[in-house]
C-alpha positions as CSV (number, residue, x, y, z in Angstrom):
1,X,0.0,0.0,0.0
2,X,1.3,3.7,-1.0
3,X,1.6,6.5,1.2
4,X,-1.3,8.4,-0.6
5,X,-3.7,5.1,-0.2
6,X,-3.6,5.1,3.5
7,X,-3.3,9.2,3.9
8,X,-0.5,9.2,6.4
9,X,2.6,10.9,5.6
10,X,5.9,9.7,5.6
11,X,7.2,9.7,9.0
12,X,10.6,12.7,8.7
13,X,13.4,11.6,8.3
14,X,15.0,14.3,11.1
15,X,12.8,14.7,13.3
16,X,12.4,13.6,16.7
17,X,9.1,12.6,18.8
18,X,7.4,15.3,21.1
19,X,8.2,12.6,23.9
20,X,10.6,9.9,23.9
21,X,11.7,6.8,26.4
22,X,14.1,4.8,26.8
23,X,12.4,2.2,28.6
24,X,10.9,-0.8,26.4
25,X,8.0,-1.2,28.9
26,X,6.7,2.8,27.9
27,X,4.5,3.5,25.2
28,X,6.7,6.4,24.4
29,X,9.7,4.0,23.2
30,X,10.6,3.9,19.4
31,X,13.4,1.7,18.5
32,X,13.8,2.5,15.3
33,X,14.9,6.1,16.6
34,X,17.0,5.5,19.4
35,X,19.3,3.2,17.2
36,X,20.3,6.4,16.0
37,X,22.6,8.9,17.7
38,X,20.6,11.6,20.3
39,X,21.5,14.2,22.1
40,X,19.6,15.7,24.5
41,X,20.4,19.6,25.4
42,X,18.7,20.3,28.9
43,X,18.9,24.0,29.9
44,X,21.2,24.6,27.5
45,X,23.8,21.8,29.0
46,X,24.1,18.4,27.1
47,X,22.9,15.6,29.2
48,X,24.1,11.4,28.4
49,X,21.9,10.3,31.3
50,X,18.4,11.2,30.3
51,X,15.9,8.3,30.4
52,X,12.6,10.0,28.8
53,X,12.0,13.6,27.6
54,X,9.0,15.6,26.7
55,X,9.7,19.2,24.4
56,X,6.0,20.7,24.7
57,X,5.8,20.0,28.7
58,X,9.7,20.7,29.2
59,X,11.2,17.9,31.3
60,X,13.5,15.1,31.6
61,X,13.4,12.1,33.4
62,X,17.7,11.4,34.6
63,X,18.6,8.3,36.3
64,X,19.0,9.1,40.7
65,X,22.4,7.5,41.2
66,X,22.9,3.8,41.3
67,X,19.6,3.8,43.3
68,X,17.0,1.0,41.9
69,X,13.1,0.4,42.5
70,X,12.0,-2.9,44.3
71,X,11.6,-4.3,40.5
72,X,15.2,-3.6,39.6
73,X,14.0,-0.3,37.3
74,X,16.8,2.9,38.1
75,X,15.0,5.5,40.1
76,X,14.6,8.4,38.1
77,X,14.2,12.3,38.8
78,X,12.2,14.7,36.8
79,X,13.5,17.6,36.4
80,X,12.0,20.7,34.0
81,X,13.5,23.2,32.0
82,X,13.8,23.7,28.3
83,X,14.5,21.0,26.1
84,X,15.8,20.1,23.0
85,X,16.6,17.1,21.3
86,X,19.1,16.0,18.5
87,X,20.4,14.2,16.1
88,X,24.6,13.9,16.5
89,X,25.4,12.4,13.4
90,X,22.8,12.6,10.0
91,X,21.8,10.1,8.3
């Protein structure tokens, strides 16, 4: 089936999700995207330890330390500010 029989367009090829998780269990997870390279600048400051983002409500969930949940999940902190997500490399 073509794009124009099913009326969706082509998902962009550089552009990132309003929200985004890490976590396989979320329904915010995309694989396909996080194969690729992102960066995440929080407050202006680049961030490696961001588990799940959101631009349009401006926070970030970050991993609390070495700290786990009684299931074995990382606790995670969220923290607000502005947000912006990249791609490092282009493909």
């Amino acid at each position: 089936m073509s794009e124009t029989e099913n009326n969706t367009p082509p998902p962009a090829a550089d552009t990132l999700p309003d929200r985004l998780s890490t976590d396989p269990r979320s329904p915010y997870f995309n694989a396909d995207i996080l194969a690729r390279d992102i960066g995440i600048r929080f407050k202006g400051v680049e961030k490696t330890n961001v588990e799940e983002y959101c631009v349009s409500e401006g926070w970030v969930r970050v991993a609390a330390g070495k700290a786990l949940d009684r299931y074995g999940q990382p606790l995670t902190i969220k923290l607000t500010g502005t947000v912006e997500p990249y791609f490092r490399n282009k493909a």
